[in-house]
C-alpha positions as CSV (number, residue, x, y, z in Angstrom):
1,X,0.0,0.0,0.0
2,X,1.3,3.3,-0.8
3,X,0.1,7.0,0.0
4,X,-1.6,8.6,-2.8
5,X,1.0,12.0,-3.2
6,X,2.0,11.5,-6.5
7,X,0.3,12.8,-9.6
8,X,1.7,10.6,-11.8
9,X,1.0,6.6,-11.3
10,X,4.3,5.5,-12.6
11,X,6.2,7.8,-9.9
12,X,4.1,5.7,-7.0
13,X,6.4,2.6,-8.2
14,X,9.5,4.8,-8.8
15,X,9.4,5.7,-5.5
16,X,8.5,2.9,-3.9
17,X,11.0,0.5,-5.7
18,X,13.9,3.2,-7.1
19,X,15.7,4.7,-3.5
20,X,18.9,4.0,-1.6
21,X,16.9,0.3,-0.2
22,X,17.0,-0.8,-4.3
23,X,13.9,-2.9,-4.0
24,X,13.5,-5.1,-6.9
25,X,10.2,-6.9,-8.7
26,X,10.7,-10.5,-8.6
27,X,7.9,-11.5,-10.7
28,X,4.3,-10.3,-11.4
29,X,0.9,-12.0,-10.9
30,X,-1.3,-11.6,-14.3
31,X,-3.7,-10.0,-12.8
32,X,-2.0,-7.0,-10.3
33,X,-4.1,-5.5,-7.7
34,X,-2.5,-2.2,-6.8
35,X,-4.2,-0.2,-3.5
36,X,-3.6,3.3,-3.5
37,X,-4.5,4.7,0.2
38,X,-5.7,8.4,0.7
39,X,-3.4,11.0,2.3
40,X,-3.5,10.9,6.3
41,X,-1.8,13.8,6.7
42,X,-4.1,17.2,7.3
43,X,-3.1,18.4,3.7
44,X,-5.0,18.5,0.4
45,X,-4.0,15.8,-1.3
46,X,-2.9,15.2,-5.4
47,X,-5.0,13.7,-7.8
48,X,-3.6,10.4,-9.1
49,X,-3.4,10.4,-12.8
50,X,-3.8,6.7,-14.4
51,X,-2.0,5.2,-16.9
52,X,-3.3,3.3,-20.2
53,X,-0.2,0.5,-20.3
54,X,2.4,-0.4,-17.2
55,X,5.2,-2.4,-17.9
56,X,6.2,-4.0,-13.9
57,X,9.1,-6.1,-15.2
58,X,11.4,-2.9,-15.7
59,X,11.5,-3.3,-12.2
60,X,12.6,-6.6,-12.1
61,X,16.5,-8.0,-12.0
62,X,16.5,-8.3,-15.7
63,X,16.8,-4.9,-16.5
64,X,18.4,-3.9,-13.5
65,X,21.9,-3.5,-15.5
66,X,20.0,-1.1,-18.1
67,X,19.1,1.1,-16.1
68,X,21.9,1.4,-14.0
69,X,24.1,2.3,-17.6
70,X,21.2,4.9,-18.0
71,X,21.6,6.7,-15.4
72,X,25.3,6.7,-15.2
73,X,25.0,7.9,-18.6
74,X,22.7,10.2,-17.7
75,X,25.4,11.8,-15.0
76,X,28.0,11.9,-17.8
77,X,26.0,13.9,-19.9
78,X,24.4,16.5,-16.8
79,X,28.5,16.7,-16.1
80,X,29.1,17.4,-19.9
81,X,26.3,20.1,-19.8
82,X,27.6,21.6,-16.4
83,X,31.1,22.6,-18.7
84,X,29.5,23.7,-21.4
85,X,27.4,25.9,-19.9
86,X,30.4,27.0,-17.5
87,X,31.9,28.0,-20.9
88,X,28.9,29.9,-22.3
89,X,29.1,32.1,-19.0
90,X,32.8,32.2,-19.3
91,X,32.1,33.5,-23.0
92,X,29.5,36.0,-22.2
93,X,30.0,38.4,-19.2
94,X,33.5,38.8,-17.3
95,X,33.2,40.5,-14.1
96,X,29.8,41.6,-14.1
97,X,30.1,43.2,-17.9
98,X,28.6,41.4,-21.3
99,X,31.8,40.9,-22.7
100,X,30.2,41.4,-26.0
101,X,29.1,44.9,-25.2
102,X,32.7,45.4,-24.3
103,X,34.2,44.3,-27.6
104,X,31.7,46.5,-29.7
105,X,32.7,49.7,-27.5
106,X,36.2,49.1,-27.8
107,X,36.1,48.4,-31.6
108,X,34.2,51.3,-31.7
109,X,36.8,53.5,-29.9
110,X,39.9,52.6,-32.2
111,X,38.2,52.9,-35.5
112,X,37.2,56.5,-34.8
113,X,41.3,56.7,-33.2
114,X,42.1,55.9,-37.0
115,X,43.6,52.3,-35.4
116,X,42.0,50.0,-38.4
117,X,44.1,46.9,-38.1
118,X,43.5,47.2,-33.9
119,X,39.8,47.8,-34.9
120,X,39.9,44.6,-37.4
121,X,41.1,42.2,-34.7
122,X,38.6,43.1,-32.0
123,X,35.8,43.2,-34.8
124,X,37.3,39.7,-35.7
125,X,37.6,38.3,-32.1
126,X,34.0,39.5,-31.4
127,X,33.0,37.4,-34.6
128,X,34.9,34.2,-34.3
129,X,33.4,34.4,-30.4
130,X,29.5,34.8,-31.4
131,X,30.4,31.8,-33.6
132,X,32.0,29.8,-30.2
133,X,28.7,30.7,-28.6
134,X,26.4,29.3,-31.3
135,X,28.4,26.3,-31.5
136,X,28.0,25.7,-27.8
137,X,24.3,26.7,-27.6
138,X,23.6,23.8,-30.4
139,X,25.7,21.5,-28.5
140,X,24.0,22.2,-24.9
141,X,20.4,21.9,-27.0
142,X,22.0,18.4,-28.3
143,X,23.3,17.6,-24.9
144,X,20.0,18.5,-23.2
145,X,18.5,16.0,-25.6
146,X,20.2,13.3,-25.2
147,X,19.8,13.8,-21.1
148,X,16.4,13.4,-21.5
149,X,16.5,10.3,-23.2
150,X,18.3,8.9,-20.1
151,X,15.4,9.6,-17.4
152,X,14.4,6.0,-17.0
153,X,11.9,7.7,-14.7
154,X,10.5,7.9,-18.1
155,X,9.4,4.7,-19.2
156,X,9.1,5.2,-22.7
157,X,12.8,6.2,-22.1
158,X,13.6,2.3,-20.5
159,X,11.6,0.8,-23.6
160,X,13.7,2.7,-26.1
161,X,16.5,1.6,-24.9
162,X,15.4,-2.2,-24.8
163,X,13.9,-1.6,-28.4
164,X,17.5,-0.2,-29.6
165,X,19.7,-3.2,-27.5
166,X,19.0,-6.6,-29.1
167,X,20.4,-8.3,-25.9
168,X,16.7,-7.5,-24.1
169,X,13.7,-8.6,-24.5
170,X,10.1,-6.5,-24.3
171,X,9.0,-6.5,-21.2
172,X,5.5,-7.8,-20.4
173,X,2.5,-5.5,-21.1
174,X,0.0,-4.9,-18.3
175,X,-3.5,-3.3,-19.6
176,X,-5.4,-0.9,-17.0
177,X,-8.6,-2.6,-16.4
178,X,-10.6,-1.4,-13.6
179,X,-10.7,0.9,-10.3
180,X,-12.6,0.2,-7.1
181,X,-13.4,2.7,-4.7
182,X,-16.0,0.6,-2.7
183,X,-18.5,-2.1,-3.5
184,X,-20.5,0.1,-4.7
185,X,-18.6,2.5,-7.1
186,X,-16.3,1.2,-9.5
187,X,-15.1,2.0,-13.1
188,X,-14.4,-1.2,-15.4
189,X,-13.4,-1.3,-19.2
190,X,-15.7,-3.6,-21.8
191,X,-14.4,-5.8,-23.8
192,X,-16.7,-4.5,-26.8
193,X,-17.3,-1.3,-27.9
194,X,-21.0,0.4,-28.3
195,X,-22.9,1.1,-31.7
196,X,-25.6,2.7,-30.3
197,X,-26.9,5.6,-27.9
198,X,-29.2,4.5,-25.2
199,X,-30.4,6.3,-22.3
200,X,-33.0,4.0,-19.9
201,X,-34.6,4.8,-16.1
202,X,-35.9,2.1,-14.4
203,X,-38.6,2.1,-11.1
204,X,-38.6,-0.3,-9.4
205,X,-41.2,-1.4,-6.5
206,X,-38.8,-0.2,-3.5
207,X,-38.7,2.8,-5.8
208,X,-35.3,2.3,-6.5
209,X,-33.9,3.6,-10.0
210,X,-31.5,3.1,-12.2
211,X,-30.1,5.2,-15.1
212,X,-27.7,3.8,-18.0
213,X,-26.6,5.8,-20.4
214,X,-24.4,5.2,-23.6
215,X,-22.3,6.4,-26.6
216,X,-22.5,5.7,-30.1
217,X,-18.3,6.5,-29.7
218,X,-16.7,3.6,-30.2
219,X,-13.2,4.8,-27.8
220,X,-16.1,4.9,-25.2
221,X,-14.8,1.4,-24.1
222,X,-15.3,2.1,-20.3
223,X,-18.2,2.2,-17.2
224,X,-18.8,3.9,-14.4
225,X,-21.1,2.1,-12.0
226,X,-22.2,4.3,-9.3
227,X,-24.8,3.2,-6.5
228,X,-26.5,4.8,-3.4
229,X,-28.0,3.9,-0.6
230,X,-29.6,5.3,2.5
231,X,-29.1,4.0,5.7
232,X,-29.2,0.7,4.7
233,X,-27.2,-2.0,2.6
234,X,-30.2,-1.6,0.2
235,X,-29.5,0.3,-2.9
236,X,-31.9,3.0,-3.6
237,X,-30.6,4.1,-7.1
238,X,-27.0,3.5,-9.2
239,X,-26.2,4.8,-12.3
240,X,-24.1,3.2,-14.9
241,X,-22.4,5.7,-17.5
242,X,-20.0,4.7,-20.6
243,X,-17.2,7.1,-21.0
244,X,-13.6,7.2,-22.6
245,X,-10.8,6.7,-21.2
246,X,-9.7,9.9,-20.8
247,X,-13.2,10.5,-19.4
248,X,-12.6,7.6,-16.8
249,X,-9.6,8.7,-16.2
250,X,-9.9,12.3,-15.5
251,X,-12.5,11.3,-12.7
252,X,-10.4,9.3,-10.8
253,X,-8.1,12.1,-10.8
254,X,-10.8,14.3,-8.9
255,X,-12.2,11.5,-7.0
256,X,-8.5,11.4,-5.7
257,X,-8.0,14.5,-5.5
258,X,-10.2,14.6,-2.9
259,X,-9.9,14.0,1.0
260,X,-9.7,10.2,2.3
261,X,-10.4,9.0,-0.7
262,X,-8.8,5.4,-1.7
263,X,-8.9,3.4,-5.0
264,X,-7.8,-0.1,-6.3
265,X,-6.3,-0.4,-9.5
266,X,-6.5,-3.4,-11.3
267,X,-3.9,-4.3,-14.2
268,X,-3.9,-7.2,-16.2
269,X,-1.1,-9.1,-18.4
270,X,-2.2,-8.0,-22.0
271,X,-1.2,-11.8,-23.1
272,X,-4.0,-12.4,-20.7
273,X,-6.2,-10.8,-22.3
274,X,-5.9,-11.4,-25.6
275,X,-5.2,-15.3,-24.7
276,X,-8.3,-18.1,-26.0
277,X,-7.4,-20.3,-23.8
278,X,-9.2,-20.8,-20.4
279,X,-7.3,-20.6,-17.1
280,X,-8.1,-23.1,-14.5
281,X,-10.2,-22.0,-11.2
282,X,-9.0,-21.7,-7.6
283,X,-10.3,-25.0,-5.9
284,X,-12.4,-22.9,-3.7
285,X,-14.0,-20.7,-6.1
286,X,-14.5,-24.3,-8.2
287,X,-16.2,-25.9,-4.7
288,X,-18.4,-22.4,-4.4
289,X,-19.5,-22.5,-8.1
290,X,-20.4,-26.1,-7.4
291,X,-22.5,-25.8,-4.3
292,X,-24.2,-22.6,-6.2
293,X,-25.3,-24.7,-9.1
294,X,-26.8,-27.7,-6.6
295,X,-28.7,-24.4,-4.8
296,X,-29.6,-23.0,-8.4
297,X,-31.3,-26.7,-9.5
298,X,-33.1,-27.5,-6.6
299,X,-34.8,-24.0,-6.8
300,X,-35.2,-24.9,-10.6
301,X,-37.1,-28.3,-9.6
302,X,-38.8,-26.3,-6.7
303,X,-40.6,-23.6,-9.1
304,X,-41.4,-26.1,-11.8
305,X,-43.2,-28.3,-9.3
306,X,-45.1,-25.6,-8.4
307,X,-45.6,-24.3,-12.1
308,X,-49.0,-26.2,-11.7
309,X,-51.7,-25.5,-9.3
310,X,-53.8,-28.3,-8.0
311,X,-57.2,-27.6,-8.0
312,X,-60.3,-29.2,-5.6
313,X,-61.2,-31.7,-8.1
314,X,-64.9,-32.1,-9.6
315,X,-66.1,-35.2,-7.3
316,X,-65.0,-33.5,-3.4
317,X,-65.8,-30.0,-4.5
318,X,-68.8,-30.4,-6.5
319,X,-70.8,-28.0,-4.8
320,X,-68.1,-25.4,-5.6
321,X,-68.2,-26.3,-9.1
322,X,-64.4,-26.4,-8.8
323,X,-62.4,-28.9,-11.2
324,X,-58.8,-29.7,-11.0
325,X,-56.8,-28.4,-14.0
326,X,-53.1,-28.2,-15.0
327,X,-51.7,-24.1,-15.4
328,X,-51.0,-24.2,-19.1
329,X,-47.9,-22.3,-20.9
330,X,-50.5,-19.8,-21.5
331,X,-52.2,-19.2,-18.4
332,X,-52.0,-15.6,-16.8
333,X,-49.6,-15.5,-13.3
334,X,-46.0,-15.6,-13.5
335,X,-43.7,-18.3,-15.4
336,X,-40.6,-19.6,-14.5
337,X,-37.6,-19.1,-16.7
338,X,-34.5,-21.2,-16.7
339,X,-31.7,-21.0,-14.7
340,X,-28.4,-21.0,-16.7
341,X,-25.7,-23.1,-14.5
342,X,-22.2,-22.3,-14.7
343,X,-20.1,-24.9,-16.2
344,X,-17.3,-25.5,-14.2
């Protein structure tokens, strides 16, 4: 569990993993669920921005050495920009005067003292030193480029670098998926996207409503389920929203952004994802699903024993003029439908 202070999602784990302890990521579950605790402290606290893709191997021993050469390179080249920017200074002011300024004057002074050759050289030093200061200017802009590169705080800057060394492999891809802020309010991503815009209330009889509303956008991939309740574990109303990701995730930055608020994140191995093959069960869940579908038939058998109603027949309840009669498929009062089982 980590405190939610940083903005950026990534940071959390550079933090966390990247300090003077040098944690390191063994391995990765498929499926990572990543709690993000609110700020205790009395201080407003940062939104926590999301991220689309997270790659947890970079963490991991097996690019431990890469990164290391990146930032070693990356003090080579702040240590290279330090000089040449001690140069530019050195180049451009000497004591408190623009050395440039300087020049100029005293060219200025000996052409109109009739000194042209002393006037030629300082008009010629003043030149070939502009030209010293462009060429250092491009090199810092070059130098400042190529420190970027080397932030492996970055990722993008850690995957260039595997892409460009043949000697690593990608690391695995983990696809954001879902986050949790109680049982009750959750985002999730579909697997589909929509085709159509639909907007539907529902009353029920505890007067409990329900709003879903949806896109014809087909990047509106994601759901907000949203549900209240008063005093109660009864839910009185939820709503259900599709929205982008960038929609999704712009409101768990203000739901973080807000006081004691916590979230669970849930990543997932894209591999996973993508895979057609079927994963086997916990034993548990497999016992649970079990036991569910033995409570699921007998409540099956139970209604369609009782899909019939016995009537008083003709010969004890003649005087009633009652007769005993099986409820047909089309007879009026409620009909059973079929409970699907889960195959296990």
């Amino acid at each position: 569990m980590v405190q939610c202070e940083e903005e950026v999602f990534a940071k959390l784990f550079n933090n966390l993993l990247w300090n003077e302890n040098n944690y390191k990521l063994l391995s990765a579950a498929p499926v990572l669920a990543i709690q993000i605790n609110a700020d205790e402290r009395d201080m407003q606290p940062v939104g926590l921005s999301v991220e689309r893709q997270f790659h947890p191997s970079i963490y991991g021993p097996e690019y431990q050495h890469l990164i290391l050469d990146m930032r070693e390179r990356k003090l080579a080249i702040g240590r290279e920009r330090t000089n040449l920017t001690s140069q530019i200074m050195s180049l451009s002011s000497f004591e408190g005067s623009k050395i440039r300024s300087v020049l100029e004057c005293t060219q200025e002074y000996l052409a109109e003292s009739n000194e042209k050759e002393a006037s030629r050289d300082v008009a010629n030093l003043a030149e070939n030193m502009k030209n010293m200061l462009a060429q250092l200017n491009e090199k810092v802009l070059q130098v400042a480029g190529e420190y970027a590169k080397l932030d492996p705080n970055n990722h993008e800057n850690i995957l260039n670098q595997i892409t460009e060394n043949e000697e690593y492999t990608q690391p695995d891809k983990f696809a954001f998926t879902a986050a949790v802020f109680s049982d009750d309010e959750y985002i999730y991503k579909l697997n589909h996207s929509l085709s159509s815009t639909t907007t539907s209330t529902a009353t029920s009889t505890a007067t409990s409503t329900a709003t879903s509303t949806a896109t014809s956008d087909s990047s509106d991939e994601w759901v907000l389920f949203d549900a209240t309740s008063h005093g109660s574990s009864r839910i009185d109303s939820y709503v259900s929203q599709y929205m982008s990701f960038e929609e999704a995730r712009e409101y768990i930055y203000k739901e973080t952004s807000r006081p004691n608020r916590s979230v669970l994140l849930l990543y997932v191995n894209e591999d996973l994802v993508h895979s057609t093959t079927s994963s086997s069960l916990p034993e548990r869940l497999v016992e649970f699903f079990r036991a569910d579908n033995k409570e699921l038939a007998h409540a099956e058998q139970s209604s369609q024993a009782h899909a019939q109603v016995e009537l008083r027949s003709p010969s004890s309840n003649a005087s009633n003029g009652e007769v005993s009669l099986p409820l047909s498929s089309t007879a009026s009062g409620p009909k059973h439908e079929n409970i699907e089982l889960i195959d296990i």
